[in-house]
PLY file of the C-alpha trace (Angstrom):
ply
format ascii 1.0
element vertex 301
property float x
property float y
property float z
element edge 300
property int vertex1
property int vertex2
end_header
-27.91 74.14 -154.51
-28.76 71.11 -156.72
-25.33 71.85 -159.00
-22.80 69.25 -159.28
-19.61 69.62 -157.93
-17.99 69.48 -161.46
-19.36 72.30 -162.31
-15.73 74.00 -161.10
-14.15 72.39 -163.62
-12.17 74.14 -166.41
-12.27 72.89 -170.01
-10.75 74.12 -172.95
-11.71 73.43 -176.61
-12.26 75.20 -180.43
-15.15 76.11 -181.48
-15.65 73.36 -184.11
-15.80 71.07 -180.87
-18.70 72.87 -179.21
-20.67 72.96 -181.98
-20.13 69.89 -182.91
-21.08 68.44 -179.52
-24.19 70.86 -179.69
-25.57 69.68 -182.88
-25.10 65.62 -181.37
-27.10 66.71 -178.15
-29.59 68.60 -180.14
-30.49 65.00 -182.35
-31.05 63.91 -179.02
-33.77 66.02 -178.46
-34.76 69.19 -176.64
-34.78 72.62 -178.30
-32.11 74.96 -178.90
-32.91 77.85 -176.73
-32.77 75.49 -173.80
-29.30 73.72 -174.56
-27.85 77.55 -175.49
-29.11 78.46 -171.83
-27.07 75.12 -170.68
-24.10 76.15 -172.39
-24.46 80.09 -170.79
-25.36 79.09 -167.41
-23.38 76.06 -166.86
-20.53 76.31 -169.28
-19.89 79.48 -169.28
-20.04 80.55 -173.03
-22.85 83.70 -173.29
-25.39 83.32 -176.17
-23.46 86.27 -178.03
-20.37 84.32 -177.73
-22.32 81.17 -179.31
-23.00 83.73 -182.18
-19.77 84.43 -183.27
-18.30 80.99 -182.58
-20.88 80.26 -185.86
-18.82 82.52 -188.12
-15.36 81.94 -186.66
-15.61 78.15 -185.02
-11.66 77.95 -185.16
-11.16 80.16 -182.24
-10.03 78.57 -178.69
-12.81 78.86 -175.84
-12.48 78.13 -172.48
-15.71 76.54 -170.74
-16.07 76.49 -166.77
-16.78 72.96 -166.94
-16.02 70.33 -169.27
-18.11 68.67 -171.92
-18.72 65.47 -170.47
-20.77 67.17 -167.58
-22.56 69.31 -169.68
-23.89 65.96 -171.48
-24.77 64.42 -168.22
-26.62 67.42 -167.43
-28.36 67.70 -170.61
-29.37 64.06 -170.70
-30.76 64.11 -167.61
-33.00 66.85 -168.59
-33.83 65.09 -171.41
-34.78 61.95 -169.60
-35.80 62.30 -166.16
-37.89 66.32 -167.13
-35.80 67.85 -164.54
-35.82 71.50 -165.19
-32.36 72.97 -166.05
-32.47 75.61 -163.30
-32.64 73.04 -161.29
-29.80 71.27 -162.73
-27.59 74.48 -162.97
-28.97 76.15 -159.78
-29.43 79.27 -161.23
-32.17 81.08 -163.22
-31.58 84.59 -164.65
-34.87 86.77 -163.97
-35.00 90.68 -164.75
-31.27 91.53 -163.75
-30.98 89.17 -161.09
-28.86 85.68 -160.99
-31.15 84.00 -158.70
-29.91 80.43 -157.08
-32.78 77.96 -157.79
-34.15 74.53 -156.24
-36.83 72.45 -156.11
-38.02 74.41 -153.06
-39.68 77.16 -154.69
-40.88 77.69 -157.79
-38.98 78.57 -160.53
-39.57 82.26 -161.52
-41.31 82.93 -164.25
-40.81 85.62 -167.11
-44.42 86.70 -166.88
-43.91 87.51 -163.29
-41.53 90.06 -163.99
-44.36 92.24 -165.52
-45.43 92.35 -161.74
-42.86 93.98 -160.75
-42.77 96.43 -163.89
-46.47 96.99 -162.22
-45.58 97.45 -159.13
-42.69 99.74 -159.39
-45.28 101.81 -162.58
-47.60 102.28 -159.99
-45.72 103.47 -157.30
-43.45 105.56 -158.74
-44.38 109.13 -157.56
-45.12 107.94 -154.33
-42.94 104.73 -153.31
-43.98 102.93 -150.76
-42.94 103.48 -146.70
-43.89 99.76 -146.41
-44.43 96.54 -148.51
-44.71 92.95 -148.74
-44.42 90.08 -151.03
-46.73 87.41 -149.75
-46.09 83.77 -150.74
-42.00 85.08 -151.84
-41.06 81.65 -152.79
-37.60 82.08 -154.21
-37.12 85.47 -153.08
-37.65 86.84 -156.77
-39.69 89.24 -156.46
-39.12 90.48 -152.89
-35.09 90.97 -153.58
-36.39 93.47 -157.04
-38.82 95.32 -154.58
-35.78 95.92 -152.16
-32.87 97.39 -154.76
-35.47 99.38 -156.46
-36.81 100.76 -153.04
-33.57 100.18 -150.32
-34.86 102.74 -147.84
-38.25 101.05 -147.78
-39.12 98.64 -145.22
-40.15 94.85 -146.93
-41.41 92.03 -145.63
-41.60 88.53 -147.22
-43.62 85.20 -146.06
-43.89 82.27 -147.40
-45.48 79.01 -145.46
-42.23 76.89 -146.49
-38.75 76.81 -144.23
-37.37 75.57 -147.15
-38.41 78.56 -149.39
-37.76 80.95 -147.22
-33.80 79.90 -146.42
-33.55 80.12 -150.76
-34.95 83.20 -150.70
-32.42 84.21 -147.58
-29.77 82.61 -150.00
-30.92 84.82 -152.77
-31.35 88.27 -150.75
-27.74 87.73 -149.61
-26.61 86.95 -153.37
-28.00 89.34 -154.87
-29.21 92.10 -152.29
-26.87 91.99 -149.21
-27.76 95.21 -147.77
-31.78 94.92 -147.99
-33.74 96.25 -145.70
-36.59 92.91 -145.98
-37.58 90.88 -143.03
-38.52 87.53 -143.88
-41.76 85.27 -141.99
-42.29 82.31 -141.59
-45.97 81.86 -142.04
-49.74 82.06 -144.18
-50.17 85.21 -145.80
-51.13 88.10 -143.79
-51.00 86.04 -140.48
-46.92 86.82 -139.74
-47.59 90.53 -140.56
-50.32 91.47 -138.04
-48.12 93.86 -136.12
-47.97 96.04 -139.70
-51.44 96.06 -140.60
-53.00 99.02 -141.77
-49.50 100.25 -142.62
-48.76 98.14 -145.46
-48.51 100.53 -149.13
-48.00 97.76 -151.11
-48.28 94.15 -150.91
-48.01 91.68 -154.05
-48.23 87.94 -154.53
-47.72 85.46 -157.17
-50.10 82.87 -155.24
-50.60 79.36 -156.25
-53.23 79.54 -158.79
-54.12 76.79 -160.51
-56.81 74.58 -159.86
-55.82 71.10 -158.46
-57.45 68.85 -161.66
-54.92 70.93 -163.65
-52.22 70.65 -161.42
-51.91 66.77 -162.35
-51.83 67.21 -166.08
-49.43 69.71 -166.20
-45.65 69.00 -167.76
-43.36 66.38 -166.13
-40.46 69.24 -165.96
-43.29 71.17 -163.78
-45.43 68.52 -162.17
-43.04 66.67 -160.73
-39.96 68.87 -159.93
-41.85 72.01 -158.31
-43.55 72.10 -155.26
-47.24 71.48 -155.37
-47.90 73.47 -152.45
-46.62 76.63 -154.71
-48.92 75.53 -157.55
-52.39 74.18 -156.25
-54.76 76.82 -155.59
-57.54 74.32 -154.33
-60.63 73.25 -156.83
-60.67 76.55 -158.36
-57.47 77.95 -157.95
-58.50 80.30 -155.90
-58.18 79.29 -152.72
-55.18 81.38 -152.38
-55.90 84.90 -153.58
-59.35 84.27 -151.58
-56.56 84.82 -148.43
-54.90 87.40 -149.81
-57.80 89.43 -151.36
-59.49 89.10 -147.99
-57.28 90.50 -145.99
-56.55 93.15 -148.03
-58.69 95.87 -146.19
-57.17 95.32 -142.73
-53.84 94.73 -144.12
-53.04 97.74 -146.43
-52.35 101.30 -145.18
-55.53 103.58 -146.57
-55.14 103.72 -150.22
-52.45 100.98 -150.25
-52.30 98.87 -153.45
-52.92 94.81 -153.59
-50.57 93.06 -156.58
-51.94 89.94 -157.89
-51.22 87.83 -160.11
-53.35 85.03 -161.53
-53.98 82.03 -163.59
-54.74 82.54 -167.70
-58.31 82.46 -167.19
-59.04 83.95 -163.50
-59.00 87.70 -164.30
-62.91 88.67 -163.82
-63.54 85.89 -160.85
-60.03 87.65 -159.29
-61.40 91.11 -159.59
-64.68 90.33 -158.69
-63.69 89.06 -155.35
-61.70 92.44 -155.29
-64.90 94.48 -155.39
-66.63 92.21 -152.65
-63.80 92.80 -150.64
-64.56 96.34 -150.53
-60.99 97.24 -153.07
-61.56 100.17 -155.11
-59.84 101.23 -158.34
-59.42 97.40 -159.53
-58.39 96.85 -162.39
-56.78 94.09 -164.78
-53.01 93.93 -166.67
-52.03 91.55 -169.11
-49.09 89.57 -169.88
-46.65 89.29 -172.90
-49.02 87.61 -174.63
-51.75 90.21 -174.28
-53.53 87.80 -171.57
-55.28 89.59 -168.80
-52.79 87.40 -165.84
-52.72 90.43 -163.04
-55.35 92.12 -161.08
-54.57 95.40 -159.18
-56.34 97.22 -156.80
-56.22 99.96 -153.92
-57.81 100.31 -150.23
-60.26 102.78 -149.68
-58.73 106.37 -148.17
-59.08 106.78 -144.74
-62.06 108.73 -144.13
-61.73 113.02 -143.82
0 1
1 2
2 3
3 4
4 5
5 6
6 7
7 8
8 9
9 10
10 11
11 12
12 13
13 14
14 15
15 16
16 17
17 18
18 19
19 20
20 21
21 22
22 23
23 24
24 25
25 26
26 27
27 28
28 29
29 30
30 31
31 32
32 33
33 34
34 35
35 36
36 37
37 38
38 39
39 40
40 41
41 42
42 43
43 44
44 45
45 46
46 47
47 48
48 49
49 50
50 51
51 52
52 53
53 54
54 55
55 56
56 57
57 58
58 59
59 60
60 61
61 62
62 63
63 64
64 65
65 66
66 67
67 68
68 69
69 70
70 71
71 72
72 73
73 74
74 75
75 76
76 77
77 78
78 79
79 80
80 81
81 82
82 83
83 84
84 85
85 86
86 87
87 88
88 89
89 90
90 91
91 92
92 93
93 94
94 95
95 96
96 97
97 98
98 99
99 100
100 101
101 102
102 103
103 104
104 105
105 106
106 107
107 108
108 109
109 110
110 111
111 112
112 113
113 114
114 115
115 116
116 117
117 118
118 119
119 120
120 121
121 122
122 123
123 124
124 125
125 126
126 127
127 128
128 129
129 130
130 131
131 132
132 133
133 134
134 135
135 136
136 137
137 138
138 139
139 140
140 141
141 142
142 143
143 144
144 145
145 146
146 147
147 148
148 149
149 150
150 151
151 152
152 153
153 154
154 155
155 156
156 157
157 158
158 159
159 160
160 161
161 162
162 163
163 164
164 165
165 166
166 167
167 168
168 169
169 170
170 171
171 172
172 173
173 174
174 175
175 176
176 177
177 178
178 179
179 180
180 181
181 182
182 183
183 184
184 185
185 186
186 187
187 188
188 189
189 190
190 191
191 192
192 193
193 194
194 195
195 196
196 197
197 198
198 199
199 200
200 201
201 202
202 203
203 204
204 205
205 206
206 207
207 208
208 209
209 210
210 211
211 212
212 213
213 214
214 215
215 216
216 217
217 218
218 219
219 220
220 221
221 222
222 223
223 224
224 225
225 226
226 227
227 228
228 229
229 230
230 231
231 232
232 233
233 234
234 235
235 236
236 237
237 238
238 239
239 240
240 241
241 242
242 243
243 244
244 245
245 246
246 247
247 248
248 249
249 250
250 251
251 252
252 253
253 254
254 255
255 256
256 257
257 258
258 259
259 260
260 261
261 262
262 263
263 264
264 265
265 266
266 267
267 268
268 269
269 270
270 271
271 272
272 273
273 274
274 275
275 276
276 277
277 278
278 279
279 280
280 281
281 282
282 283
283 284
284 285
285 286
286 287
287 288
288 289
289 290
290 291
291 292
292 293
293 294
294 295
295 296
296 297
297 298
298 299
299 300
């Protein structure tokens, strides 16, 4: 975990100190949402607690680590784009307190909605089996396995790396889960389960390689390319997954995809091809279409 060993240390201060230190960073630059998630994660003060510190600053707080590291952290942020789950090693997603590192991507709050989708979809008939292809940090594989803990999961992801954070995650957050993690390329490590899968999702890489190099410092050069390049399209990727889709799922099992902003009819399309049926198209939080669903055909009466 990328989080300094300071980080244990205790400091106690008013409130008039905090915010005065918070209003110095914030000249610095940055935004305020991301220095309040600083002083949550790392220094232990909640949002809430931020809030009322505003209308009594006189009371006595007592911060898990002292002022002087939060400054370092924040400045390195500031300077050097590294992403602050990085620097905290943590990121909060759904209800989870997920350890984070440059070796998987850092979950995403649109992402959650596939999991909302997943669990909608399923829910008067949860699955016997699933999978979380390309599982990264874990994220979304350790949600699948509290909401269904008699149902058997299996992760992959091609990275060692990724897949001993997302082992750190199941046993921080789910220590009883009934996942098997693979090292491997999509369905290639599940071959022994094909045809018995209900339920397989992925959060791919999506995004076409040109745009890869113009995105954001914080993301271009702190996350792991091989979780963001999707090949000269993007789709490279969910080509792999969509494909083997029909020998992978159990009759009538359900694909999960998500997708880049602009993808959704190519996505589907190659849905259809495949021989999917009931495919279909979800949007994010900003009412963009960013997940494609779709089922296997029913085995034949």
């Amino acid at each position: 975990m990328a989080q300094a060993s300071a980080l244990r240390d205790c400091s106690t201060l008013t409130g008039t100190e905090l915010l005065q230190w918070r209003r110095r960073q914030l000249a610095l630059g940055g935004t305020a949402a991301d220095l309040d998630w600083l002083i949550d994660l790392a220094g232990g003060i909640p949002w809430a607690s931020l809030q009322r510190l505003l209308l009594d600053p006189s009371r006595t707080i007592a911060m898990v680590q002292s002022l002087d590291v939060l400054t370092q952290l924040w400045q390195r942020h500031l300077q050097e784009n590294v992403p602050l789950q990085h620097l905290v090693g943590l990121c909060p997603w759904r209800d989870l307190l997920l350890e984070s590192s440059p070796a998987a991507l850092i979950p995403r709050q649109e992402t959650e909605l596939l999991v909302d989708l997943a669990l909608s979809h399923l829910k008067a008939a949860p699955p016997g089996r699933w999978a979380d292809l390309g599982t990264g940090s874990g994220a979304i594989a350790v949600s699948l396995a509290l909401a269904w803990p008699t149902a058997l999961g299996h992760a992959v992801d091609l990275s060692c790396d990724a897949l001993r954070l997302a082992a750190r995650n199941f046993k921080r957050c789910a220590p009883n889960h009934n996942c098997s993690l693979h090292l491997g390329s999509w369905w290639i490590p599940l071959k022994t389960w094909w045809g018995t899968l209900d339920l397989v999702i992925s959060n791919p890489p999506y995004i076409p390689i040109s745009v890869v190099h113009g995105l954001e410092s914080v993301v271009r050069d702190h996350e792991p390319h091989l979780a963001l390049s999707g090949g000269e399209d993007g789709l490279d990727a969910i080509r792999a997954v969509v494909d083997g889709a029909p020998k992978g799922l159990a009759p009538g099992g359900w694909l999960l995809l998500e997708h880049h902003h602009d993808q959704s009819a190519l996505v589907m399309q190659l849905m259809r091809d495949a021989g999917l049926v009931e495919v279909s198209a979800a949007a994010d939080l900003e009412g963009t279409r960013r997940f494609a669903l779709a089922r296997n055909r029913a085995a034949a009466s």
